[in-house]
Rosetta silent file (secondary structure, phi, psi, omega in degrees, C-alpha in Angstrom):
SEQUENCE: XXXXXXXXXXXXXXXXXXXXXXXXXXXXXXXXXXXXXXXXXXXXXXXXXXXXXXXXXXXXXXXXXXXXXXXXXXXXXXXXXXXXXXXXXXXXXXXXXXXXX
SCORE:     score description
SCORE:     0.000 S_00000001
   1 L     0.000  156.100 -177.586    0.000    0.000    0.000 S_00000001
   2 E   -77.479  149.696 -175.992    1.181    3.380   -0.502 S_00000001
   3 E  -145.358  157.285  172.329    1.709    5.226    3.099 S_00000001
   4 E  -116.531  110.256  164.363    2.535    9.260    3.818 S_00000001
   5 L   -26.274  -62.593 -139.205    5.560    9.896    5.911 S_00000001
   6 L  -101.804   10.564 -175.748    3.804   12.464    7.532 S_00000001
   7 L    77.963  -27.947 -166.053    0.430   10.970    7.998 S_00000001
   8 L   -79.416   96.619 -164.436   -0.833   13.656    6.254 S_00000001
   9 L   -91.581   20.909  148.366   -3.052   12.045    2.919 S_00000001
  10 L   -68.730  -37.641 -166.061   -3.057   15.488    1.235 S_00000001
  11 L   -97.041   71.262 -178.118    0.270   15.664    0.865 S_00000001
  12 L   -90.432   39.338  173.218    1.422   13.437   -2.213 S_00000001
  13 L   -75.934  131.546 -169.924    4.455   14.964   -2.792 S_00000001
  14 H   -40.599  -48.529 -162.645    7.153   11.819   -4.034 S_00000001
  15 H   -86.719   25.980  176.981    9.650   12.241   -0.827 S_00000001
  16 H  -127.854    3.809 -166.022    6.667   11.959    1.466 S_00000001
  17 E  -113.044  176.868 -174.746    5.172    8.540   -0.134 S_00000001
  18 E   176.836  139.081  165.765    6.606    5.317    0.330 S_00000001
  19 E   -46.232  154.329  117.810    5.321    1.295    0.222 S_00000001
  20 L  -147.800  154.796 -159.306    4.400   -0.588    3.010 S_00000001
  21 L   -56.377 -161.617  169.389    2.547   -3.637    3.558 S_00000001
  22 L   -77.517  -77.351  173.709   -1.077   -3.272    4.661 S_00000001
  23 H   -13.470  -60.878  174.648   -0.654   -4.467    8.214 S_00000001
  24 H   -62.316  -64.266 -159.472    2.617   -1.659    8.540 S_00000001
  25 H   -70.201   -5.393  176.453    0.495    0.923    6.813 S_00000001
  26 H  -101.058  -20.065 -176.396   -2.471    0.266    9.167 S_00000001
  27 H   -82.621  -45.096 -176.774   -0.444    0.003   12.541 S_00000001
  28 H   -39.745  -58.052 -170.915    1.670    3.488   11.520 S_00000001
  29 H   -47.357  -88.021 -166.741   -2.168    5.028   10.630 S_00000001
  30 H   -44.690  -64.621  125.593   -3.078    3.998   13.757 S_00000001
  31 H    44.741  -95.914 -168.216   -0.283    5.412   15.244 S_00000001
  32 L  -103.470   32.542  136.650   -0.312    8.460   14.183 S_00000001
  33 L   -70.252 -113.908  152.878   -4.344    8.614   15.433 S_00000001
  34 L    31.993  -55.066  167.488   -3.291    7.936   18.383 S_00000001
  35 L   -95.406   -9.803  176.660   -0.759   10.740   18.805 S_00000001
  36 L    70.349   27.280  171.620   -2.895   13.120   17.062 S_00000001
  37 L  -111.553  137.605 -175.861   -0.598   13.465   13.962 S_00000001
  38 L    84.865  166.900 -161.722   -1.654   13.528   10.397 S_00000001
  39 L  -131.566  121.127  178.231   -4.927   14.530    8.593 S_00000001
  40 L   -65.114  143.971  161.026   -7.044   11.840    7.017 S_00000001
  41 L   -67.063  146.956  157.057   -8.768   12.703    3.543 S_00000001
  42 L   -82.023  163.097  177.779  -12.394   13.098    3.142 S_00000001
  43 L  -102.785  142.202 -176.338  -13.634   10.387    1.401 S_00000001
  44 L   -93.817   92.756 -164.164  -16.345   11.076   -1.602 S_00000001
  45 L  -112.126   99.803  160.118  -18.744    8.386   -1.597 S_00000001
  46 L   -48.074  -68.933 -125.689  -22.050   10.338   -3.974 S_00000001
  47 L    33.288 -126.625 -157.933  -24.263    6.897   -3.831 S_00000001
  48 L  -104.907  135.146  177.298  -27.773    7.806   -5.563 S_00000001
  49 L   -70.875  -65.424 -179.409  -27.890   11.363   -6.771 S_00000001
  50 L  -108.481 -163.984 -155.123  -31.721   10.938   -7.120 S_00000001
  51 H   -81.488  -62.901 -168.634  -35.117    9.084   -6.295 S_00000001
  52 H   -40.211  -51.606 -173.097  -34.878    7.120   -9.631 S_00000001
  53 H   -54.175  -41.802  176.487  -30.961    5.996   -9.059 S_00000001
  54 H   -74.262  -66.826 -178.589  -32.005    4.612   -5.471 S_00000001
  55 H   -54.883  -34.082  162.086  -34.641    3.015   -6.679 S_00000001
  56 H   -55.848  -27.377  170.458  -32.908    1.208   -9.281 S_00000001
  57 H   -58.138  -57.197 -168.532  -30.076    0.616   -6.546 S_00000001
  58 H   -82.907  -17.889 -168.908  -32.716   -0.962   -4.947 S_00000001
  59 L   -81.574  -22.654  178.550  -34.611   -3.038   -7.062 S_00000001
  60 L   -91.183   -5.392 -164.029  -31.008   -4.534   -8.082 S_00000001
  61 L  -121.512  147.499 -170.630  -29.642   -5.455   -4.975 S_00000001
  62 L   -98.681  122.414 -163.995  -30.214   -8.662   -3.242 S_00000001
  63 L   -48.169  161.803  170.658  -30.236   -8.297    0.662 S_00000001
  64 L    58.073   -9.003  162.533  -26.995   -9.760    2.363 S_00000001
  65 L  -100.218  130.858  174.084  -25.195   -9.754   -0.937 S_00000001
  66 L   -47.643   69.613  176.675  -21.955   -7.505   -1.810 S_00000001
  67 L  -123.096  179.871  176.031  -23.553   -6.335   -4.947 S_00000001
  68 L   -63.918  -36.303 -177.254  -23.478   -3.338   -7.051 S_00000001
  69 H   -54.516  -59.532 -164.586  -27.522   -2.022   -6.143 S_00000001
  70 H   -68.638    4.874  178.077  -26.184   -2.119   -1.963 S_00000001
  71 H   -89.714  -38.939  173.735  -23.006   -0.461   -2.728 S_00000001
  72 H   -65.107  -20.788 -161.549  -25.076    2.377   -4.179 S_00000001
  73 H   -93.856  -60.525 -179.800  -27.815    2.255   -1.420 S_00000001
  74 H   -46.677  -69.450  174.082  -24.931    1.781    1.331 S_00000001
  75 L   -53.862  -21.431 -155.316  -22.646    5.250   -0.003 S_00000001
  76 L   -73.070  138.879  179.066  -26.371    7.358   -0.210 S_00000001
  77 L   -47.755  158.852  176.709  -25.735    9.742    2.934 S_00000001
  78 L   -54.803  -68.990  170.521  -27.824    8.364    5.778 S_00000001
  79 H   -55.457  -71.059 -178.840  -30.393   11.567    5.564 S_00000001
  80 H   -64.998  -11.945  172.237  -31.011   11.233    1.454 S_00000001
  81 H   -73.246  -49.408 -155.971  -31.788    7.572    2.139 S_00000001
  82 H   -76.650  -16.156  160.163  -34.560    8.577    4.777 S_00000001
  83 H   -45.180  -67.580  168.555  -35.110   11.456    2.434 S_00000001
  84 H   -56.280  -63.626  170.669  -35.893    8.825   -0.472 S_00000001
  85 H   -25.662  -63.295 -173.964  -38.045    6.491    2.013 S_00000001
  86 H   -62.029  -43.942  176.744  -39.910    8.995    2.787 S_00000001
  87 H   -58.588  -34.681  175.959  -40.944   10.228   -0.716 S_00000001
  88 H   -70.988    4.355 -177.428  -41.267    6.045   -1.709 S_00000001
  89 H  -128.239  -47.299 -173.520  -44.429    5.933    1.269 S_00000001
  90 L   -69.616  -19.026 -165.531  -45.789    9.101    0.024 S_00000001
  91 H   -66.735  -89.628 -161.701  -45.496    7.714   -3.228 S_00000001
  92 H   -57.349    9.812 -178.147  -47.259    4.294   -2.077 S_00000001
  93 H  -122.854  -33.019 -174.013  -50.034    5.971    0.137 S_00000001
  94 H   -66.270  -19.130 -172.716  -50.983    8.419   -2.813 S_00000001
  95 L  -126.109    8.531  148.254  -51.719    5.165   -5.085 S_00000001
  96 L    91.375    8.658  170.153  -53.031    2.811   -2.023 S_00000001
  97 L  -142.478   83.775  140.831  -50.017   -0.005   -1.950 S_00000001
  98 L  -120.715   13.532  172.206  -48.693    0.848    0.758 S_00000001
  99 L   -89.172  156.483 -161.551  -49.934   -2.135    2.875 S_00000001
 100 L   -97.623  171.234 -161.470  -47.910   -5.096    3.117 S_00000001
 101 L   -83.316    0.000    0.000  -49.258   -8.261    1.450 S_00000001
């Protein structure tokens, strides 16, 4: 894995990068948590921009499977999933199937 001397995973300048296994690059990380050195990236996960994309997410993905629909369903912030939910029951109450079978 690639690791940053300095902890810092902003900083990709060549004298600051360097190999190390996983295991080394995860004890160092931890590490330098620990001591309160180095600055983690954010990470950019979009998942479903819109109503349609989630639904499509969902209609593909099989519960308990690693699949592409739950990877998309999984990244959507926490708040646009309950966002979507809610609009999929408003949906389902406006046309009368929203009771379960």
């Amino acid at each position: 894995m690639v690791d940053h001397r300095d902890a810092d995973e902003s900083n990709d300048s060549p004298e600051n990068l360097r190999w190390l296994c996983k295991s080394c690059n995860t004890q160092l990380g931890l590490a330098a948590a620990q001591a309160g050195q180095g600055r983690r990236t954010s990470q950019y996960n979009p998942g479903a921009a819109t109503l349609a994309q989630y639904t499509q997410a969902a209609l593909q993905h099989t519960r308990g499977q690693h699949d592409a629909g739950g990877e998309i369903i999984h990244e959507t912030a926490k708040e646009k999933r309950r966002e979507f939910a809610a609009e999929i029951w408003r949906r389902r109450r406006a046309r009368g199937t929203d009771r379960r079978h």
